[in-house]
N, C-alpha and C positions, 0 to 999 in steps of 0.2 A: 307469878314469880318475877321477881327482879331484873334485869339486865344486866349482865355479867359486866363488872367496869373495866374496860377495855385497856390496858398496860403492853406497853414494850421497851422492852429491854434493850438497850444497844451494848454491847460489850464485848471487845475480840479474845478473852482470857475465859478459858475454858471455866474455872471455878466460881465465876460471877455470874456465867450462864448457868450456873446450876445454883447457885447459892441465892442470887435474887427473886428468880421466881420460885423459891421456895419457900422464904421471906411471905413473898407476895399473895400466896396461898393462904397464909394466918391472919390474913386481914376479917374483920369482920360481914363485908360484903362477898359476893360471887364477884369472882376473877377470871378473865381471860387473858395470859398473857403472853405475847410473844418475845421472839428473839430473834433478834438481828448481831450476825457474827461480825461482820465487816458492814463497812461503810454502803458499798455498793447496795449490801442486802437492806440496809439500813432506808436506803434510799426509795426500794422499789417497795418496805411495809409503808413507808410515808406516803407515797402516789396512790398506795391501792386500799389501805384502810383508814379509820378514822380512831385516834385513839384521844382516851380522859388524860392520862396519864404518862408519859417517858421517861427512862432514865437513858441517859443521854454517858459515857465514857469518851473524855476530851479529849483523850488520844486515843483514836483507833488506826488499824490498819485498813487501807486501801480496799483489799479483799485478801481471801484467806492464800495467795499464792504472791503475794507481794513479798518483798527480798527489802523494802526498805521500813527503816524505822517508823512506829505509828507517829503520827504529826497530830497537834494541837489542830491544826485548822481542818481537820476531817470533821471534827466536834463543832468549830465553830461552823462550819459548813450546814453540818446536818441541823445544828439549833436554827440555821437560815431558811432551810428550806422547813423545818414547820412553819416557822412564822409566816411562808411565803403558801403555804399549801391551804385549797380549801378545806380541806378536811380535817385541818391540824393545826390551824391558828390559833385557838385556842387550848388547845394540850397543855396542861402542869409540865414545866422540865425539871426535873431533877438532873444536876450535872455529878458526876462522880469522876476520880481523878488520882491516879498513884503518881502524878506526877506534880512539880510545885506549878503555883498558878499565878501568876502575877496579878496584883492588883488590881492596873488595868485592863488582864484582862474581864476578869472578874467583875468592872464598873461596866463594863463595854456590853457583857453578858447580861447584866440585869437589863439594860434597856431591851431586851429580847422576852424580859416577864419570865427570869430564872427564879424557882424556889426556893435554890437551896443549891450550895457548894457540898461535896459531900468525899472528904479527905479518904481515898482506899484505908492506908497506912493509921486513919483514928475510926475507920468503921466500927459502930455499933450497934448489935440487930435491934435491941431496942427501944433506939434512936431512930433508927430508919425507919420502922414499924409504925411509931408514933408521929414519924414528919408524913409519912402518906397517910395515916389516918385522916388528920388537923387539915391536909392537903385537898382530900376527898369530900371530907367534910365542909370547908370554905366551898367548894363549887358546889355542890351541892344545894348550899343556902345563898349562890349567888344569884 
């Protein structure tokens, strides 16, 4: 049997926790995929596991008892520390975003080896379905 390919989620909006690993189920291989609510929890699957895969939400909150607005640089935060983790240097990131992204940040992000910008407000299931297949399937043959 195959080895489950390992995804997580990052996303503080209740409906994209349910909605993406559901998604991520219909993939054609075995999936395990976690979730990470806030940033924090975000931070402790990066130290303690090793993932193929992330989608990363560019504005998250802090943690789930924060009073202030989510920030862009939580996302850019957490894209840092893959890059920076042994375990997760190499991780696909999917970045998703209900909110507008500027250019550069977006130029700034690719140097980071972003897959893919992925607009909440144009989400389509399958679109997404078919960017992590193409996704899975590139490392796979890399």
């Amino acid at each position: 049997m195959l080895n489950p390919i390992r995804i997580l989620v990052i996303d503080d909006h209740q409906n994209w926790q349910k909605k993406l690993p559901e998604l991520l189920q219909r993939l054609n291989n075995p999936v395990q995929v976690d979730v990470a609510t806030t940033y924090e929890d975000a931070l402790w699957h990066i130290a303690s596991n090793s993932y193929d895969l992330a989608t990363v939400d560019l504005s998250l909150a802090i943690d789930q008892h924060s009073v202030l607005q989510p920030s862009q640089l939580m996302g850019l935060d957490l894209v840092h520390a893959f890059r920076e983790s042994q375990n997760n240097a190499n991780c696909s990131l999917i970045i998703l975003t209900g909110y507008p992204t500027l250019d550069e940040t977006k130029q700034m992000l690719r140097n980071y080896r972003i897959i893919d910008f992925i607009d909440k407000g144009e989400f389509d299931n399958y679109t997404f379905i078919e960017l992590i297949q193409n996704t899975l399937l590139e490392r796979s043959s890399a």
